[in-house]
C-alpha positions as CSV (number, residue, x, y, z in Angstrom):
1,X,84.9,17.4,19.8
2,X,84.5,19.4,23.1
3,X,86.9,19.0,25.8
4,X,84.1,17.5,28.1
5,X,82.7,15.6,25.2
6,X,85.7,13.6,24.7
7,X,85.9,12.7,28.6
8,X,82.7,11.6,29.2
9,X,83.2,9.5,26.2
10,X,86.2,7.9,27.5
11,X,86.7,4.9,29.7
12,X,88.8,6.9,32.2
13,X,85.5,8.7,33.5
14,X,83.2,6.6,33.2
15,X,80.7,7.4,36.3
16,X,82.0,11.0,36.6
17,X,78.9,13.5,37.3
18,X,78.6,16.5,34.9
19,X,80.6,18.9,36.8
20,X,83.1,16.5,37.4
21,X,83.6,16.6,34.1
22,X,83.5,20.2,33.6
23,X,86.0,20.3,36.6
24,X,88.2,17.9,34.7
25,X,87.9,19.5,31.4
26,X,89.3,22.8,32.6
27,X,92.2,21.4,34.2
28,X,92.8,19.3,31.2
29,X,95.8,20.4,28.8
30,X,95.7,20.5,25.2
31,X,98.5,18.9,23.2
32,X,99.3,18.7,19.9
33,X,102.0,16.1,18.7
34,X,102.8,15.5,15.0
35,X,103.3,12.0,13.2
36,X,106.5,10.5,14.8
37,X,107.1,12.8,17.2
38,X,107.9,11.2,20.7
39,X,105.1,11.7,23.2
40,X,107.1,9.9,26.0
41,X,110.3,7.5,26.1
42,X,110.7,4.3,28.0
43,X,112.5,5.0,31.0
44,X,111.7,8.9,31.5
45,X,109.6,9.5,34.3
46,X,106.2,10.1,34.4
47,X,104.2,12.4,35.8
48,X,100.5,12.4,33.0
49,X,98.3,10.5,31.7
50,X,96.7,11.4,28.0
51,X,93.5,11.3,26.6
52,X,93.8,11.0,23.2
53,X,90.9,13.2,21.3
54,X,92.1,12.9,17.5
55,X,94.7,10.6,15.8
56,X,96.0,7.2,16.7
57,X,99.2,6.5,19.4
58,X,101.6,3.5,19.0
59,X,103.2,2.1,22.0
60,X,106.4,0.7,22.0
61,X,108.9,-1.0,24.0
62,X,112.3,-1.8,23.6
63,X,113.5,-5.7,22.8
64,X,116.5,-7.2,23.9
65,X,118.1,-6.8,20.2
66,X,117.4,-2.7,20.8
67,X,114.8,-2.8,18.1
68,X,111.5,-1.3,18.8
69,X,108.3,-3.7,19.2
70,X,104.9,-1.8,19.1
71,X,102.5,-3.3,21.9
72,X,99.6,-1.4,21.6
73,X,98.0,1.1,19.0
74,X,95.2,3.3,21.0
75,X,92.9,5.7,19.1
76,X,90.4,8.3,20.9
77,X,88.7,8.2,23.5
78,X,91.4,6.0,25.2
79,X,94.2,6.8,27.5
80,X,97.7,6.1,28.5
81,X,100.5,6.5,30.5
82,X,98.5,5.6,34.2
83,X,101.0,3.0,35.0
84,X,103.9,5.7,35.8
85,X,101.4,7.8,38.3
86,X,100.1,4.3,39.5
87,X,103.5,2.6,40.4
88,X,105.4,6.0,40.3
89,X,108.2,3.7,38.4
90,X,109.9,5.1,35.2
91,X,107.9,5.0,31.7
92,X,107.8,1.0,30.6
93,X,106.9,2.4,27.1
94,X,107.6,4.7,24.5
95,X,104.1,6.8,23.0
96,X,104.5,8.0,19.3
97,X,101.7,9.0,17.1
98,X,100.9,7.1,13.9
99,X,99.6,10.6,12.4
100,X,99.4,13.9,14.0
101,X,97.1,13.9,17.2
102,X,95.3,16.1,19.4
103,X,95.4,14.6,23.4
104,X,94.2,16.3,26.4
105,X,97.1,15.6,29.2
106,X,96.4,15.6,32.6
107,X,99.0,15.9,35.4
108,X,99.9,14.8,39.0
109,X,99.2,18.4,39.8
110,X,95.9,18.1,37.7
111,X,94.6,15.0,39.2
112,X,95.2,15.6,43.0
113,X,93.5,18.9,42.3
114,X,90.4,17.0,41.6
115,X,91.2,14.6,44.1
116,X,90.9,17.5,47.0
117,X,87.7,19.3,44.9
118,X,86.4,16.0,43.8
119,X,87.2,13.0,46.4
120,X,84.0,10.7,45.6
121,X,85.2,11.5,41.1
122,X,88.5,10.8,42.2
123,X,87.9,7.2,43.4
124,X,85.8,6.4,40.3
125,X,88.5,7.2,38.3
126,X,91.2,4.8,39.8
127,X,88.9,2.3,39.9
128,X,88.4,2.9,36.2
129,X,92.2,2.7,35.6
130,X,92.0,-0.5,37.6
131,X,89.6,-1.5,35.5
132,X,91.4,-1.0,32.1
133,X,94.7,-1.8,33.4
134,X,93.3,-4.9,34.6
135,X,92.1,-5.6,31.0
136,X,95.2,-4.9,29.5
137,X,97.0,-7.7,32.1
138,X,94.4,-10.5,30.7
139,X,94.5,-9.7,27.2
140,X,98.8,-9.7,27.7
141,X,98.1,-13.1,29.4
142,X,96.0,-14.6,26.6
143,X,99.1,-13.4,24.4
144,X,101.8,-14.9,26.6
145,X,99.2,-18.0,26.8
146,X,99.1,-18.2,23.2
147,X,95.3,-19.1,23.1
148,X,93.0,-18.1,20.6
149,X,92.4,-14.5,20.9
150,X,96.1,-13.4,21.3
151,X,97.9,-11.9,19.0
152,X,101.5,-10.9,18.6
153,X,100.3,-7.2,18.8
154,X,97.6,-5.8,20.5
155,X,95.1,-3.4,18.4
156,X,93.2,-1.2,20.6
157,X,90.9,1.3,19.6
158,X,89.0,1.7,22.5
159,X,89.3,0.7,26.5
C-alpha cells in the first residue's frame, strides 16, 4: 500500500485534503521492525507517533509483579504512541510487534512542520487523536466497570 493510501485510510487523518496527505506522506518515515523487536519501552520518552501499514503491534505495560500485561493489539491503519507528544510525559507502554511490521513514523519535528505548512490539517488531526484517545478512555472504563462489552484485553484492529 502507498504511503498516502495508508493515511487517508487511517483514523488519524481523517478530514485531511489530498495534499495534506501528500504533505504528510513525504514527511512520513518508513520503519521496519521484526517480530519481538521493541518498538518503544515504557518509561522512554517519546517524541513519534506510528502508523502501522503492515503487521500487528502489541501493547504492553508493566504490572506490579514485573510481568508484562498486553493492553491493546493494533493492526493497520491504526496508530500509537500520541499520548507521549500529547502529555509530553514518558512512554506509559511498551510497542512490540506480534510479526514483522512495516509503520510509517512521524515525529515532533514532522508534525509541527505540517503544523506551520498545514495549520487548518493540523487541527483536524488533534482532534482526530482526541477522538480515538477519547475512545480508548471509554472502552478502558467499560473494562474497569466490568459491564458487558469489557474484556480483560482489548483487541483492536482498527480506531
Amino acid at each position: 500500500m502507498e504511503k498516502v493510501e495508508l493515511l487517508a485510510s487511517s483514523p488519524l487523518f481523517e478530514m485531511l485534503s489530498p495534499p495534506e496527505l501528500e504533505y504528510v506522506a513525504d514527511l512520513a518515515r518508513p520503519r521496519q521492525f521484526k517480530t519481538g523487536e521493541v518498538i518503544f519501552e515504557e518509561g522512554s520518552v517519546g517524541d513519534s507517533i506510528f502508523v502501522i501499514a503492515k503487521g500487528e503491534i502489541e501493547i504492553l505495560q508493566k504490572r506490579n509483579d514485573g510481568r508484562e500485561q498486553t493492553i491493546a493489539v493494533l493492526g493497520s491503519p491504526a496508530f500509537f504512541g500520541e499520548m507521549s507528544l500529547i502529555d509530553k510525559e514518558r512512554r506509559s507502554a511498551t510497542a512490540r510487534p506480534r510479526s514483522s511490521c512495516d509503520l510509517l513514523q512521524l515525529s515532533v519535528e514532522t508534525l509541527a512542520a505540517f503544523r506551520r505548512q498545514y495549520r487548518e490539517g493540523f487541527i483536524f488531526l488533534l482532534i482526530n487523536i482526541a477522538r480515538v484517545l477519547s475512545a480508548r478512555l471509554r472502552e478502558a472504563n467499560l473494562k474497569l466497570s466490568g459491564s458487558p462489552g469489557g474484556s480483560a484485553t482489548a483487541i483492536h484492529r482498527n480506531n
